[in-house]
N, C-alpha and C positions, 0 to 999 in steps of 0.2 A: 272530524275536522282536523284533529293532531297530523295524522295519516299522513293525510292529502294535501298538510303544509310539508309535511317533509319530505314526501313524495315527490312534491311539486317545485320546493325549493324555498318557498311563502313561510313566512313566520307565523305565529298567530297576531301580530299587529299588523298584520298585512291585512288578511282576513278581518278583523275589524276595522282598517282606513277605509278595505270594499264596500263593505257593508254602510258604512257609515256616508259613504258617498251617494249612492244607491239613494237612501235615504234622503240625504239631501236633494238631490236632482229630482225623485220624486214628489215633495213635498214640495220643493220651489215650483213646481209646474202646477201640481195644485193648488198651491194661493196664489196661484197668479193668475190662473183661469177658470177655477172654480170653485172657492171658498166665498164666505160671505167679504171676505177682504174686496174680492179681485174688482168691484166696483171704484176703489177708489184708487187703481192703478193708471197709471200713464197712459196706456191702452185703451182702458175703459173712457180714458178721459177724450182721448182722440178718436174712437168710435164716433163720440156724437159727431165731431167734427167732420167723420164722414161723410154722416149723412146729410149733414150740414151741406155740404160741397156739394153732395147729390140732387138737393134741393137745390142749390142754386145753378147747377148742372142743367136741369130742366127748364129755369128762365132763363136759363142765357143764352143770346144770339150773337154773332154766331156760336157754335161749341167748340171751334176749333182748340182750346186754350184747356180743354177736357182732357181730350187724346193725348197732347201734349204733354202732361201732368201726369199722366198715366204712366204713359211712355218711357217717360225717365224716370220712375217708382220701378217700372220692371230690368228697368237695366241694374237697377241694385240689386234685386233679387237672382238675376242673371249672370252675374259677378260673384255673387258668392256662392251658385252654382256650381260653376264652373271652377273656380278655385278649389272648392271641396272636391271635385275628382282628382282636381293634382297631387291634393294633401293624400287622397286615398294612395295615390300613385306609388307615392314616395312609402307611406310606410308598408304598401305590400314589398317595398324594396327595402325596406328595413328587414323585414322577417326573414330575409338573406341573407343578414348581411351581423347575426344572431352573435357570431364568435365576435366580431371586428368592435360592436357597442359594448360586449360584456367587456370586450380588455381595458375600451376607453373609459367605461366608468367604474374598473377598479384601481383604476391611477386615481379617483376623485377621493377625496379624504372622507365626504358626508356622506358618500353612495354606499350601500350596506349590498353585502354579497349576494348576488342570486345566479340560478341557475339559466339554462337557455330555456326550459319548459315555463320559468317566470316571466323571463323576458318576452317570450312570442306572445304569451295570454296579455299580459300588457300591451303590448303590440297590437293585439289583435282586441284589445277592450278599448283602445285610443279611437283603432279604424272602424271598430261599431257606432259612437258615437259620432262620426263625419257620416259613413253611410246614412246614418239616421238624421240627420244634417241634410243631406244631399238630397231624403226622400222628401221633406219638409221645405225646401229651396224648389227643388221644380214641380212639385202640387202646387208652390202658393203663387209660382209663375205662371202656370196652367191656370189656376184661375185668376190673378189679374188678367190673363190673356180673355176669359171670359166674361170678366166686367170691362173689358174695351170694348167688344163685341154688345153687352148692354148700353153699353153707352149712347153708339151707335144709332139704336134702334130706341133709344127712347124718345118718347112723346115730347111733342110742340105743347107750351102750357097755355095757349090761346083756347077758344071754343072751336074754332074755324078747323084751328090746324090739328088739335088732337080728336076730329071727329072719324080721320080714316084709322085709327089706331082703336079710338073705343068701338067701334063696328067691328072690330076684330071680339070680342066678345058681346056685343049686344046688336041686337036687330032694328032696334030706336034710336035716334038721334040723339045724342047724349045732350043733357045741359048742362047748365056752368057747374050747377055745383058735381056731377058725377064727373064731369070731365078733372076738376082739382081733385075729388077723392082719388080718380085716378092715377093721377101725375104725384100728389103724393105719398101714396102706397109704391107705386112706382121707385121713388125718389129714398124711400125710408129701406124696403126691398133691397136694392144696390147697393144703399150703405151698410146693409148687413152683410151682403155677398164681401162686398169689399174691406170690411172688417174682418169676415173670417179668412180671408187670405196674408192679410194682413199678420193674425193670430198662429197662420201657420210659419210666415218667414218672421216673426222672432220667435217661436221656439227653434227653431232652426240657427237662430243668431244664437241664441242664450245656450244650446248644445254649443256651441264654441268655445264659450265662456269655460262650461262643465270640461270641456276636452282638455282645455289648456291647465285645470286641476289633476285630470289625468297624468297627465305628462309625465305632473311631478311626481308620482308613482316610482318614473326609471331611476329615479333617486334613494328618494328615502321613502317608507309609509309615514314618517311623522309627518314630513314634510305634503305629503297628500294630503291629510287629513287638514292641517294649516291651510293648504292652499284652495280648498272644497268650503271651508270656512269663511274665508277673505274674499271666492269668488260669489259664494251666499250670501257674503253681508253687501257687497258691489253691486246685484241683482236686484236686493230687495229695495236697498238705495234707491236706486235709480227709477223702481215700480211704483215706491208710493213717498220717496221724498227729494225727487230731485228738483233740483231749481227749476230746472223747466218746467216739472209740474209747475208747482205755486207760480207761475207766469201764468200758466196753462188757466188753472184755476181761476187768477185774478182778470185774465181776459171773459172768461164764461160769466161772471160776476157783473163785472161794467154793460 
């Protein structure tokens, strides 16, 4: 590990702000999506709410006010799509531009010395983190784009009108009650679909979050390590005590 800081230009508190980062970003991702915690995240909270929607998706006529809602949900995830390719843009022009950043932040008085093999791995650890952003922004667009397409084609909650839908798997006539099991199997389905796309455009958000810890990397490692902390304490905030929850909550409640 000595070596390969010196080799590389990295001090050994470099190598541990990495590590320690690392750490965080994986651990935040795990209580937030799969610890016995992640139930009582913000997320979890608006899950039901989806299906909530979903179910009411299915009584309501017309549906036009569905697509709609839809519609502009994906243009948020569309937008930070697309922004992510610009930011990738920009620092594959950073790794260029290698001599011109080192001079300007050894004018900075907090910035500690490094080499250009620091700099580009930093560089190129920032632009891991957007690509990985980017992969997570058009999957969770690709699938809102496939619960618009469910939406579409979901069932009338009448007897009449969901009878050409349940003959799509049965050969009888459906009655009321198979026809509501239906529509809400249906109804609960979608809201899972749509939660896990959901799940994927904010890890994808929350990679941002972790990038802009990165950042402060081109500075200092202490400063990393500070700013990996302050964006972990912002995240978990926001998972399981932000104001909104507790609205969130006291609305489920009444």
């Amino acid at each position: 590990m000595n070596a390969f800081a010196l080799n590389s230009g990295f001090a050994t508190i470099d190598l541990i702000a990495f590590a320690f980062f690392c750490f965080s970003w994986l651990t935040h991702h795990w209580v937030i999506n799969y610890s016995p915690w992640a139930c009582k995240t913000i997320s979890a909270q608006m899950a039901g709410y989806r299906e909530k929607w979903m179910h009411n998706m299915i009584h309501r006529e017309p549906k036009m006010v569905d697509p709609l809602i839809q519609n502009s949900l994906q243009y948020g995830v569309l937008f930070f799509a697309s922004t992510t390719i610009l930011v990738i843009g920009g620092l594959m022009a950073g790794l260029g531009a290698s001599d011109q950043a080192m001079i300007m932040l050894g004018d900075l008085p907090f910035a500690t010395n490094t080499s250009r093999t620091a700099w580009e791995i930093k560089v190129m650890l920032v632009m891991f983190i957007f690509i990985f952003s980017f992969f997570k922004f058009a999957w969770s667009y690709r699938l809102f784009n496939y619960v618009m397409v469910l939406i579409g084609a979901s069932p009338d909650a009448s007897v009449e009108r969901v009878h050409r839908a349940s003959n799509a798997v049965a050969s009888e006539p459906a009655d009321h009650d198979q026809v509501r099991e239906y529509c809400e199997n249906y109804a609960v389905n979608i809201g899972r679909l749509h939660t896990l796309g959901a799940r994927h455009f904010t890890t994808g958000l929350n990679s941002y979050f972790f990038a802009l810890a990165a950042a402060a990397w081109f500075l200092n490692p202490w400063l990393f390590i500070g700013a990996t902390v302050l964006v972990s304490l912002v995240l978990y905030r926001r998972a399981f005590a932000s104001r909104f929850l507790k609205i969130l909550i006291a609305i489920g409640e009444k």
